[in-house]
Each structure stands twice: as structure tokens, then as C-alpha cells.
N, C-alpha and C positions, 0 to 999 in steps of 0.2 A: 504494500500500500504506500501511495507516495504522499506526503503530512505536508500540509500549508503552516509557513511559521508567523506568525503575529505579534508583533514586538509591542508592549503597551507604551503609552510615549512618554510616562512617568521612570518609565526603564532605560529610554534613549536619552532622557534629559538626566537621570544618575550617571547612566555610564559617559555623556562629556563631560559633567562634573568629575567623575574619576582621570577619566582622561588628560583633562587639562591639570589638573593634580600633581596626577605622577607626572608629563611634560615639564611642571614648575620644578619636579624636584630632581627630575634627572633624564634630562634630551634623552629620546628615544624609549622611555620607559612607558607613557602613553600610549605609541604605536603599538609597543609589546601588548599593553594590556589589551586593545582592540585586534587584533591579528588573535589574540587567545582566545577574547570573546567569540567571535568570528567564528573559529575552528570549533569552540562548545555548539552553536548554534549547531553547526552541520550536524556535527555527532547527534544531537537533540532532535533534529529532525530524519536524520535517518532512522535512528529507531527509538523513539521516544519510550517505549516502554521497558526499556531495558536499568532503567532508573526506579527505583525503590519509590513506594509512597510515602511517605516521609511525616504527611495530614490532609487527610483526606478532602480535597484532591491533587494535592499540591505535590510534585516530585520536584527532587534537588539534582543539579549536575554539577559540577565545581571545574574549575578552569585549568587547565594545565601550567602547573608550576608558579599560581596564581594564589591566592589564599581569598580568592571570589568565588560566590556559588550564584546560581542560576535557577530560578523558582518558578517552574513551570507548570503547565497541567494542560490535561489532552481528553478534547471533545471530540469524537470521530477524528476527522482526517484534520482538526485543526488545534497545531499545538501555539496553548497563547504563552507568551513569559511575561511574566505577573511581578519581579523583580531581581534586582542584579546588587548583592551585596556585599561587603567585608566578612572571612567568618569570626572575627573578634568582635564583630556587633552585638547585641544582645542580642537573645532570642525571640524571636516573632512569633508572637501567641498563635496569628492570623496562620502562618505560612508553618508553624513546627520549628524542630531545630536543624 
């Protein structure tokens, strides 16, 4: 089955805030962090189910070599991401740990 992905735009507006972040603090570490994001999506859309439920209905994906995760969840063919966070944040009642 091939999964439409839907980025919420409170998710695109965290992740320039993260972006522009790590750019301030060390050129080229933004890009890093977008090329990673980037590469979770695909994984998340190839096979969205392959991630654990985490709270009903919410699955986690976490970035590679990143210490971000990816808070998704999947209606038929369409997987939305619902937020993109640090994991030293507190825990989100809403979304699980």
C-alpha cells in the first residue's frame, strides 16, 4: 500500500525553529537536522506501521543520530505527523512518552 504523508504546519513551523537553532549554533548542523528529518519521513511513510503505539493513536519514530522523535499516527492510507520534538522535553500527556 502506498501512505500519503501530511505534515501539520505547527510541525513545519517547530522544525524551522529547530533549524534555524542549530544553524545559530553550528553552520551546517540545521541542514543535518533537516536531511534527518527528511530521511524519518520516508522511512514513516514506507511502512508506517512498523513503529510501536506508543498512545493510542499516536506512534513514535526518532531521527537518526538525532535525539528528535516524530509523533505520528495513520488513518488508512494517510499518515498525519502531529509533532516533531526534543526527547529531553517533558513528557506529553497528549502524545505518550
Amino acid at each position: 500500500m502506498k501512505y500519503r504523508l501530511d505534515v501539520a504546519p505547527s510541525v513545519v513551523a517547530e522544525a524551522r525553529k529547530v533549524y534555524l537553532y542549530r544553524e545559530t549554533e553550528k553552520k551546517g548542523s540545521g541542514n543535518r537536522f533537516v536531511d534527518s528529518l527528511v530521511e524519518c519521513y520516508v522511512r514513516i511513510k514506507a511502512n508506517p506501521y512498523a513503529y510501536q503505539v506508543r498512545k493510542d493513536p499516536f506512534r513514535h519514530a526518532y531521527l537518526h543520530r538525532l535525539k528528535f522523535r516524530v509523533v505520528f499516527k495513520v488513518e488508512g492510507d494517510l499518515v498525519s505527523v502531529v509533532q516533531v520534538r526534543h526527547t529531553s522535553r517533558k513528557v506529553s500527556k497528549r502524545f505518550g512518552p
